[in-house]
SERO-4910 file (N, C-alpha, C, O; in steps of 0.05 Angstrom, whole numbers):
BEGIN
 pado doro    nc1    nc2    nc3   cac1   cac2   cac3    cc1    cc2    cc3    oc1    oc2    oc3
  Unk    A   -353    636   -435   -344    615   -417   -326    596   -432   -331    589   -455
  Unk    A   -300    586   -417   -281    578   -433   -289    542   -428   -291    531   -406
  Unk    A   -290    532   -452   -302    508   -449   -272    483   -437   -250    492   -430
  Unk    A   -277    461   -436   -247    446   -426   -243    437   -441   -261    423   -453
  Unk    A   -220    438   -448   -210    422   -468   -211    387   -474   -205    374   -495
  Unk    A   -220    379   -450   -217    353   -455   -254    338   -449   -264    316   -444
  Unk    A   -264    364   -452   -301    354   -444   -305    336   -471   -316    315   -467
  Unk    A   -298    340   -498   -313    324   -516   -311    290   -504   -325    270   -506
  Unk    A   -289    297   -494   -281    268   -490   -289    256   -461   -288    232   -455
  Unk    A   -295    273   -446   -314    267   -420   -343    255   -420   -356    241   -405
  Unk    A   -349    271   -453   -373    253   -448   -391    225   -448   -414    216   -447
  Unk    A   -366    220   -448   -379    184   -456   -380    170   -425   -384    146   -420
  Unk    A   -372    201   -398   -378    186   -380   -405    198   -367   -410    201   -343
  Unk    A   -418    204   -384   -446    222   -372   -467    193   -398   -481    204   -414
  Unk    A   -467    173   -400   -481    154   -412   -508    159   -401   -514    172   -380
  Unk    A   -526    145   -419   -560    143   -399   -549    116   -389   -537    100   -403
  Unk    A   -554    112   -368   -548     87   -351   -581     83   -331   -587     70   -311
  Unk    A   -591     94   -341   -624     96   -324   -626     72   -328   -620     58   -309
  Unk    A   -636     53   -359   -650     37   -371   -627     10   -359   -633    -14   -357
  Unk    A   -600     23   -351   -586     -7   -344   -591     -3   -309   -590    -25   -297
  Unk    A   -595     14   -295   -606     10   -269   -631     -4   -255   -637    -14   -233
  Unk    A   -646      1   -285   -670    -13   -277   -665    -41   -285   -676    -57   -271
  Unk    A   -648    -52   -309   -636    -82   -316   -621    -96   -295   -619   -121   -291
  Unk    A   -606    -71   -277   -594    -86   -250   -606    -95   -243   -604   -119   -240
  Unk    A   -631    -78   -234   -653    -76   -201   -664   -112   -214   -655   -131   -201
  Unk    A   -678   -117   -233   -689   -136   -242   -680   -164   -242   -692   -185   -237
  Unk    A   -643   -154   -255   -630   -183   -252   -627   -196   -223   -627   -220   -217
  Unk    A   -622   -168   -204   -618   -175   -171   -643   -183   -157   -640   -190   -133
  Unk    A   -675   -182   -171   -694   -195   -167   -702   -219   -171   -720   -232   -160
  Unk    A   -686   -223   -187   -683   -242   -207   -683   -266   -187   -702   -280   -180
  Unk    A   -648   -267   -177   -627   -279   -169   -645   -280   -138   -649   -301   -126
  Unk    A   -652   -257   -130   -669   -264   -104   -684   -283    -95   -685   -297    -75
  Unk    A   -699   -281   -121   -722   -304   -123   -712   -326   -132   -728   -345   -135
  Unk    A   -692   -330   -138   -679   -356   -146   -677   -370   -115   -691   -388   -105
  Unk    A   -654   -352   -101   -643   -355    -80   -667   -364    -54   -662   -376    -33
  Unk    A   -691   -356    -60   -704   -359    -37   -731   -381    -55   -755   -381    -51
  Unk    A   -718   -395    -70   -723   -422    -89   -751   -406    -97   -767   -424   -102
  Unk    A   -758   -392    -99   -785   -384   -108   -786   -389   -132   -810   -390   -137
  Unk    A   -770   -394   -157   -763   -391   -185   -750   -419   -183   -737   -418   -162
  Unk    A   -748   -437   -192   -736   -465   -195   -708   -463   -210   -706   -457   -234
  Unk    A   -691   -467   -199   -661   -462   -208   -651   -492   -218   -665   -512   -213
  Unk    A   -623   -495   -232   -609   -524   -237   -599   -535   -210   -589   -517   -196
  Unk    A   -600   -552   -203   -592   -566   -185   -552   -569   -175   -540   -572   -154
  Unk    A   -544   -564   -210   -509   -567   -214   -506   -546   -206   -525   -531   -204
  Unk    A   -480   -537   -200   -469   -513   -191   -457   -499   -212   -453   -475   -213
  Unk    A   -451   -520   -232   -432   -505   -252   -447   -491   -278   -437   -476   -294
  Unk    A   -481   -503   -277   -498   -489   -297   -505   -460   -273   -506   -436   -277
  Unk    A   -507   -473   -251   -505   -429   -229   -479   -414   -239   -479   -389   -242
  Unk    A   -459   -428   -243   -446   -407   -244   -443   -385   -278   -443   -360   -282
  Unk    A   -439   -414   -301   -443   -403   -328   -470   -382   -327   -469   -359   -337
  Unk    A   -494   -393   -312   -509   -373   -316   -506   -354   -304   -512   -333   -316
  Unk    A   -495   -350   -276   -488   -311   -266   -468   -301   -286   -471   -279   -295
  Unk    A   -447   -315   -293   -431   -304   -315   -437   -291   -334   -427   -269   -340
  Unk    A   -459   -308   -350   -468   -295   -373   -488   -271   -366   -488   -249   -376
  Unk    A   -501   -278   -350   -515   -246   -339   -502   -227   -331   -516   -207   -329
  Unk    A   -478   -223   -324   -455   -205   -323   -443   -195   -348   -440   -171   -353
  Unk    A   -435   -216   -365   -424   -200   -394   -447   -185   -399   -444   -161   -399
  Unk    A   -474   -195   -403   -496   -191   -412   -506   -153   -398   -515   -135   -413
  Unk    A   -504   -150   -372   -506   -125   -364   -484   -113   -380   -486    -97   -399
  Unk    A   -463   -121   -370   -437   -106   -381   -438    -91   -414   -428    -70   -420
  Unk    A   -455   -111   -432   -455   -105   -454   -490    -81   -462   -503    -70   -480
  Unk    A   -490    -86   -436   -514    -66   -431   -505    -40   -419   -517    -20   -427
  Unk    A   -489    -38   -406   -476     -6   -395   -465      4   -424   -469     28   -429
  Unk    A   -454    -10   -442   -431      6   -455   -458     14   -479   -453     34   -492
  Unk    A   -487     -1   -486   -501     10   -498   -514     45   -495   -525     61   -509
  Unk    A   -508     43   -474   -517     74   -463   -508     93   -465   -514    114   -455
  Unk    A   -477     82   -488   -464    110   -493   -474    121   -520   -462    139   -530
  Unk    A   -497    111   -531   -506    121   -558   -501    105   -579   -494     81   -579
  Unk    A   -508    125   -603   -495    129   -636   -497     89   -639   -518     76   -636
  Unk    A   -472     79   -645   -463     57   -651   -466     39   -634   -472     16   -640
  Unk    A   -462     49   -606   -447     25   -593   -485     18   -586   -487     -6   -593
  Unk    A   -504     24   -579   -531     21   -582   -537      2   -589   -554     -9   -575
  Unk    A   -529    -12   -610   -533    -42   -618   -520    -61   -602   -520    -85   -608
  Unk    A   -504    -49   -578   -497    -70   -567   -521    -80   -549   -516    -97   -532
  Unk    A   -543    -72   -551   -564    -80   -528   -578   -115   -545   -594   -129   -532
  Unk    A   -567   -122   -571   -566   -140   -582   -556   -171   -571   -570   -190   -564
  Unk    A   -525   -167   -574   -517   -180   -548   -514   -187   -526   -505   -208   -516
  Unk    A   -529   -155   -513   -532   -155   -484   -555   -174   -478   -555   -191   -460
  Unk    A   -577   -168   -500   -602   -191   -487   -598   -220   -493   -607   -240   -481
  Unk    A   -581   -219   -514   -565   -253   -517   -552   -267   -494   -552   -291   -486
  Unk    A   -541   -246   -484   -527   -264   -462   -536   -261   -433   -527   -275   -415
  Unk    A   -558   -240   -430   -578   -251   -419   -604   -265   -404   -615   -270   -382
  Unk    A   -607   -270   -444   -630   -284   -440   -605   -320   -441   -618   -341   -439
  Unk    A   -581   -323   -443   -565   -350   -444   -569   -353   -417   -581   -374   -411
  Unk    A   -559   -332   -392   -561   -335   -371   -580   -336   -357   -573   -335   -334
  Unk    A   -601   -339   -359   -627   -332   -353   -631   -364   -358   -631   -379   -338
  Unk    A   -633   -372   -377   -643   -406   -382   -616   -420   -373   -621   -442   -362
  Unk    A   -595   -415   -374   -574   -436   -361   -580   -436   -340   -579   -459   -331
  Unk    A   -589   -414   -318   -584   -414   -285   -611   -437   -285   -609   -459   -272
  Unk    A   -629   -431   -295   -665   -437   -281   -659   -477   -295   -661   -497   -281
  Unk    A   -651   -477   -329   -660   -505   -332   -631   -524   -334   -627   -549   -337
  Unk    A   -614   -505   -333   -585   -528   -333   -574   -537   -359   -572   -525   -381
  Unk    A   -569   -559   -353   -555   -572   -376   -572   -595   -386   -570   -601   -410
  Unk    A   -588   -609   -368   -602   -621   -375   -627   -622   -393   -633   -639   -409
  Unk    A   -647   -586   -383   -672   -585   -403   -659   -566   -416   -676   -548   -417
  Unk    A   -636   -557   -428   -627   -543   -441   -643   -530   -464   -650   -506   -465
  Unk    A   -647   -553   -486   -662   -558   -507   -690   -570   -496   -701   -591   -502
  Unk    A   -693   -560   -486   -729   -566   -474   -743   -547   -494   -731   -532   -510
  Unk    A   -779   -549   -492   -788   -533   -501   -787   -505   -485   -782   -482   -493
  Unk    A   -794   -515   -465   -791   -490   -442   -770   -469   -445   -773   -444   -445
  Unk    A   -756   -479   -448   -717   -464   -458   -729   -451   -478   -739   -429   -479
  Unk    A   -726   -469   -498   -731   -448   -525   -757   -435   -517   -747   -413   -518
  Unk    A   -774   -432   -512   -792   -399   -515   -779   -389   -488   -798   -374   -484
  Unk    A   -767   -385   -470   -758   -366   -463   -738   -355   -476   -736   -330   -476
  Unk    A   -720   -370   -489   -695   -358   -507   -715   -344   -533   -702   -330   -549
  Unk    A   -739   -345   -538   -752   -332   -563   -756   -312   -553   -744   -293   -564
  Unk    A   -776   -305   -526   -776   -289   -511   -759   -273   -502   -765   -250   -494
  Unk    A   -738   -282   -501   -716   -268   -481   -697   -244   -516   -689   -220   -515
  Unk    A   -697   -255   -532   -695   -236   -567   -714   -228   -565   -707   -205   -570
  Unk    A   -733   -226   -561   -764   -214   -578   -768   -189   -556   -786   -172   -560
  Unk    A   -752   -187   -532   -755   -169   -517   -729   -148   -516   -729   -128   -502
  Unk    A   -708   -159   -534   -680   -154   -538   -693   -135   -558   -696   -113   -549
  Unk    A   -701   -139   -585   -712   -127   -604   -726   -104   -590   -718    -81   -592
  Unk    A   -744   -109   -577   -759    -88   -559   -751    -67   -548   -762    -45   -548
  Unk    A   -735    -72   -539   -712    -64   -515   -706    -39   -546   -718    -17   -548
  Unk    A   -683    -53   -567   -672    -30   -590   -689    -13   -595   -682     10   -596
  Unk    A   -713    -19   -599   -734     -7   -610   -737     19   -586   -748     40   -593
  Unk    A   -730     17   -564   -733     38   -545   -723     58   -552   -737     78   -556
  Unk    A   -688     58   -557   -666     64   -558   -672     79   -588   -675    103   -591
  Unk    A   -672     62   -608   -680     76   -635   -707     68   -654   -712     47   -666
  Unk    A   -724     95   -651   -750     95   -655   -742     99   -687   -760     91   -701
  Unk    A   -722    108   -699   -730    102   -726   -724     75   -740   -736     68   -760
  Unk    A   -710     64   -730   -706     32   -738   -737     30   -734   -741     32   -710
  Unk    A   -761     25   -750   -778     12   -744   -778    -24   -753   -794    -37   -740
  Unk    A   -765    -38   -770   -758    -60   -775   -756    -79   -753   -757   -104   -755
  Unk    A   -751    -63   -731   -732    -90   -712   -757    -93   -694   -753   -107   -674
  Unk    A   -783    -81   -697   -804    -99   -682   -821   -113   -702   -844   -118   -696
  Unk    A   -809   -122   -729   -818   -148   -745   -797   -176   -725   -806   -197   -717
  Unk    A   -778   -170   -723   -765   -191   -722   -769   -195   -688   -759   -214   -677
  Unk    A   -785   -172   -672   -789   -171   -641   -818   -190   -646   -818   -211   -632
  Unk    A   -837   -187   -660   -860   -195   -666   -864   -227   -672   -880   -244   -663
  Unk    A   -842   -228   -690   -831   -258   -690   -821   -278   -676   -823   -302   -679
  Unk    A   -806   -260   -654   -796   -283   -631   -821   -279   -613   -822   -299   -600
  Unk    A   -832   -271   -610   -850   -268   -591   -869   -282   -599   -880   -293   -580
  Unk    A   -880   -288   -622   -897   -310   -629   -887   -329   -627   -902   -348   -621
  Unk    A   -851   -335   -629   -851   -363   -632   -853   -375   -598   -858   -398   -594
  Unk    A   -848   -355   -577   -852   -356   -555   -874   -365   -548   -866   -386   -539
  Unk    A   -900   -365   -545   -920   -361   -549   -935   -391   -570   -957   -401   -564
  Unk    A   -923   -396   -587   -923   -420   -603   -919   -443   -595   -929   -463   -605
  Unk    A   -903   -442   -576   -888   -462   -558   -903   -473   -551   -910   -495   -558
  Unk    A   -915   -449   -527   -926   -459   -503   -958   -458   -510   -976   -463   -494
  Unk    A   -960   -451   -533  -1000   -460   -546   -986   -487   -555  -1004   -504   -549
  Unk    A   -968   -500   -564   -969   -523   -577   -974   -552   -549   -985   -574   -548
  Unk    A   -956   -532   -529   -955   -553   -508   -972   -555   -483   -967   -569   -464
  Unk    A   -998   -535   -488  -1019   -522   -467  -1047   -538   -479  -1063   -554   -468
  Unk    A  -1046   -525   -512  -1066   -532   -522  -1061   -553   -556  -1061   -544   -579
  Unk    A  -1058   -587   -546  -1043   -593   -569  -1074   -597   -596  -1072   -618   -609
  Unk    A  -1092   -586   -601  -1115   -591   -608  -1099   -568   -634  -1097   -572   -658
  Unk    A  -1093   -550   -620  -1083   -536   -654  -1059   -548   -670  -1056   -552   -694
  Unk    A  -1038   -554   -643  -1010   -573   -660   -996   -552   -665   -999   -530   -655
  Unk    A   -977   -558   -685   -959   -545   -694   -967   -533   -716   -956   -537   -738
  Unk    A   -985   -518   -715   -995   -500   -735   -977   -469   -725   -975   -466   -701
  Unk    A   -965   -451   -740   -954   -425   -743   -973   -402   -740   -975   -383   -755
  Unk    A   -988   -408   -716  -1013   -387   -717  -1002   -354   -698  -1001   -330   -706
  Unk    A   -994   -368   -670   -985   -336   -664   -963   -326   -674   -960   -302   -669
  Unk    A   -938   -341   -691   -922   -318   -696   -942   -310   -727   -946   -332   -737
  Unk    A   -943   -308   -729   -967   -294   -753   -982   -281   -751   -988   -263   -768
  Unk    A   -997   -288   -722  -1015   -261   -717   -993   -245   -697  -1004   -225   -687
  Unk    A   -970   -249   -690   -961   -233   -662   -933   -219   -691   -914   -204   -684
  Unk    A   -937   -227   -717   -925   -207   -734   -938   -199   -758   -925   -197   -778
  Unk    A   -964   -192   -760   -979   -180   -760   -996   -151   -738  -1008   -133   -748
  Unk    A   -992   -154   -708   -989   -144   -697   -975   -125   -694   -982   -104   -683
  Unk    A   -945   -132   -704   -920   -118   -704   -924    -98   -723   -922    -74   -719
  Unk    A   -929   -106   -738   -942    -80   -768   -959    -65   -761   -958    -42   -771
  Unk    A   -981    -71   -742   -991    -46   -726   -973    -31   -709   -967     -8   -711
  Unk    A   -968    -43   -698   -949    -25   -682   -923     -4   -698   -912     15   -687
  Unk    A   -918    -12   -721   -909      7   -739   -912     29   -743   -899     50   -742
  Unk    A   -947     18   -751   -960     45   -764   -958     63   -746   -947     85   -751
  Unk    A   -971     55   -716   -975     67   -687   -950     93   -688   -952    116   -697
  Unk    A   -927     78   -676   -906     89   -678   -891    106   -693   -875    122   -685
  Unk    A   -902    100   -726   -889    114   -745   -893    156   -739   -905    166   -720
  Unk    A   -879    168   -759   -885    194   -756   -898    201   -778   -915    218   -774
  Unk    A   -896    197   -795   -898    193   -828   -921    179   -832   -918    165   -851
  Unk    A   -948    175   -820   -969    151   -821   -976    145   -849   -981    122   -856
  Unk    A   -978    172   -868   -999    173   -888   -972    147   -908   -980    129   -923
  Unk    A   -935    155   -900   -929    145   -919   -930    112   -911   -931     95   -928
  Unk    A   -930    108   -887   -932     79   -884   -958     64   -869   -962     55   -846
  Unk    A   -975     68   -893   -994     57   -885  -1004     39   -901  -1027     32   -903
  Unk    A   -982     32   -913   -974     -2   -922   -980    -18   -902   -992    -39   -902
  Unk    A   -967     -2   -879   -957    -32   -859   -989    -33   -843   -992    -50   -825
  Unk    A  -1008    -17   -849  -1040    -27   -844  -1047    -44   -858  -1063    -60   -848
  Unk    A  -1038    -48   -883  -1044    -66   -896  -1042    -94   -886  -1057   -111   -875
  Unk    A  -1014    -91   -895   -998   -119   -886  -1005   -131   -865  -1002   -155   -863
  Unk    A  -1019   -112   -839  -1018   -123   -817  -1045   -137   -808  -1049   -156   -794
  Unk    A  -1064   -119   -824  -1097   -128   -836  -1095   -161   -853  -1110   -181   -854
  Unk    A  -1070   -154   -865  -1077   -189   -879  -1064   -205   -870  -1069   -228   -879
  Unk    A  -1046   -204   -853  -1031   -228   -836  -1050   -241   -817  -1055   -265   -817
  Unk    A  -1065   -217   -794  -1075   -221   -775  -1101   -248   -790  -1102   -273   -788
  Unk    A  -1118   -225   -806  -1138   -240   -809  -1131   -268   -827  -1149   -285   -830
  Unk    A  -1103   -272   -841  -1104   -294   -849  -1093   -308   -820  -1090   -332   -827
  Unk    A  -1087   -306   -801  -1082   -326   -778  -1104   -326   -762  -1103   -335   -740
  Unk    A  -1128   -315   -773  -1156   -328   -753  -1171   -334   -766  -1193   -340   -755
  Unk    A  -1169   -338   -797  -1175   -352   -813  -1171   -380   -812  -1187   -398   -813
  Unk    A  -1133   -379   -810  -1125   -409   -806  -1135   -423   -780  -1141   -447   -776
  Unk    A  -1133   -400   -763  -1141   -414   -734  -1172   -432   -740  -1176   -456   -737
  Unk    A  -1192   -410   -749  -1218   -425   -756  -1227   -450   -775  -1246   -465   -777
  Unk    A  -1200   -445   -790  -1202   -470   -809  -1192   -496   -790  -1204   -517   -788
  Unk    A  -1168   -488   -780  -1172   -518   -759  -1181   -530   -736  -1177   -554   -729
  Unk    A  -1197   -505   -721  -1218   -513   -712  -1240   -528   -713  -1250   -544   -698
  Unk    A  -1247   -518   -738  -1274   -531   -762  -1265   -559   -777  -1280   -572   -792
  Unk    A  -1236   -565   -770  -1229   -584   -786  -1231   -612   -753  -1239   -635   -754
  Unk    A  -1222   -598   -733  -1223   -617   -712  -1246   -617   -700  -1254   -640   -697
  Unk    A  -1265   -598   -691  -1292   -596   -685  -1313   -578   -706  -1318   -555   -713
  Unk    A  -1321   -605   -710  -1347   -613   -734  -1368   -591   -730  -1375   -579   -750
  Unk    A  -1379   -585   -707  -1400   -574   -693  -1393   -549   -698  -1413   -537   -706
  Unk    A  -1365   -531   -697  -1369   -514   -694  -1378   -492   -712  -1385   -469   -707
  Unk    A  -1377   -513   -749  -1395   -499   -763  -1420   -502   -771  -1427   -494   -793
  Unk    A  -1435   -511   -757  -1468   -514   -756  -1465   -480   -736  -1473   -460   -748
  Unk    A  -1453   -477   -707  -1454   -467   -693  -1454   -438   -701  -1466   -419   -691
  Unk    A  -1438   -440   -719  -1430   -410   -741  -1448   -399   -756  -1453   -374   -759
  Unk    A  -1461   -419   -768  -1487   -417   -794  -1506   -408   -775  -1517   -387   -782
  Unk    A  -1516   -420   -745  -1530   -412   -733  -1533   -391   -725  -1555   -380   -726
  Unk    A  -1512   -381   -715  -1510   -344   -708  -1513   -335   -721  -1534   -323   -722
  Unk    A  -1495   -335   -743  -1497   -324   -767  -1524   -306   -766  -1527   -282   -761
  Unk    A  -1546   -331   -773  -1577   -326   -777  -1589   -314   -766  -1607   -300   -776
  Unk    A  -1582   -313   -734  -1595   -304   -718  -1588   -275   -721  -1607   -260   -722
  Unk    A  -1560   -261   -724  -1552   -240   -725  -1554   -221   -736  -1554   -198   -729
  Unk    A  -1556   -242   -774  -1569   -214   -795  -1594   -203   -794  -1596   -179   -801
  Unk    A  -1621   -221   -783  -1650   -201   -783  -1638   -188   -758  -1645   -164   -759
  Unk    A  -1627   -190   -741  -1623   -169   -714  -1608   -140   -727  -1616   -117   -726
  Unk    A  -1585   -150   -737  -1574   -134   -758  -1592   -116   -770  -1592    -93   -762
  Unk    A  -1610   -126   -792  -1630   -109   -798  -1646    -98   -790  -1654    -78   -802
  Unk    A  -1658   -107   -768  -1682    -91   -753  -1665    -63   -738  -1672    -40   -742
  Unk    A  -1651    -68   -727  -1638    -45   -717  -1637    -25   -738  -1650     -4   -738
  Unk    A  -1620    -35   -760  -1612    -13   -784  -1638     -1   -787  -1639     24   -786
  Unk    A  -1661    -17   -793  -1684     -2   -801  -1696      8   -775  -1720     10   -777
  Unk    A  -1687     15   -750  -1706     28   -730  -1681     50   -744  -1694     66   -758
  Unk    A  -1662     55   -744  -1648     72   -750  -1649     95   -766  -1641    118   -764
  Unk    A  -1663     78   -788  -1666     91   -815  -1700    105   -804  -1698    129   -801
  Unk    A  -1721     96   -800  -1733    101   -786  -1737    137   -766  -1751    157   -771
  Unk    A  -1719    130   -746  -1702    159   -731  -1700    178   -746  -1712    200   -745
  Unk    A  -1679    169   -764  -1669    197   -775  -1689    204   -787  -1690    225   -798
***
């Protein structure tokens, strides 16, 4: 079969465009729920319009990721511009720099990262830095939900520690990276460590409360072991 001469070069119009159909369907959900005020929009017209703009380059720079190889990292930019458009349309110009803004703009990278990570499963790196915005996402809104912890650095620590599981998960190679069990064993538990230390530092009670179980748990602990031992 005589192939065409000009197919090598045809194919950059057969792209996966699946993953940007479903980014349409979402943004036009988006905009729905804007439109039928369900979602709280800016009041100015001119933060509506910067923000459909930027969600336009933002798809745009999402079609051309679907042609592969290289251009793949454009899904980088694509979530940059929009997750820009995404917080210009909803908080304006005014809560710009809100807290609210920033963890959706952490969120809106940390799902960008995610997003690559789809695209290329051997880059495993880029869900440290997905792990990271997503804690700081998440950081935000524990600082401003629950201010009893403050600005302590607790979920991006445990939500990149997490990320190192998800490494291993993902990896193909487990036996050679099972470092990142490590790493991800001592992040976590040093962020519920810290968590418990400033718990115990703001409520007094809660280590009597600790000592108490504690006590109660090891003869329970033991009696079991020894019905056990027992059985066999």
């Amino acid at each position: 079969m005589k192939r065409h001469r000009g197919e090598p070069g045809l194919r950059v119009l057969f792209w996966r465009t699946d993953f940007v159909g479903i980014a349409m369907v979402v943004t036009g959900m988006f905009f729905l729920l804007v439109n039928f005020k369900i979602i709280p929009a800016s009041d100015f017209v001119v933060p509506r319009v910067f923000g459909i703009l930027f969600t336009m380059v933002g798809l745009i720079f999402l079609f051309f990721s679907g042609a592969g190889r290289w251009l793949t990292w454009f899904v980088i930019p694509a979530g940059a511009f929009l997750t820009l458009g995404i917080v210009t349309l909803v908080f304006g110009w005014n809560r710009f720099f809100s807290p609210d803004a920033a963890s959706l703009f952490a969120l809106g990278f940390g799902l960008t990262f995610l997003t690559l990570f789809y695209f290329r499963r051997g880059h495993w790196w880029v869900l440290i830095p997905c792990g990271v915005f997503i804690g700081l996402s998440i950081w935000v809104e524990m600082v401003s939900r629950f201010p009893v912890i403050g600005w302590h650095p607790i979920a991006p620590l445990l939500c990149l520690g997490i990320s190192f599981f998800v490494i291993w998960l993902y990896s193909v190679q487990k036996q050679r990276m099972k470092w990142t069990l490590l790493v991800g064993a001592l992040i976590v538990s040093g962020s519920f460590l810290y968590l418990l230390g400033i718990l115990l530092a703001r409520w007094s009670i809660l280590w009597p409360v600790i000592l108490l179980l504690a006590g109660l748990l090891f003869p329970l602990w033991m009696m079991v072991a020894g019905r056990r031992r027992r059985e066999e």
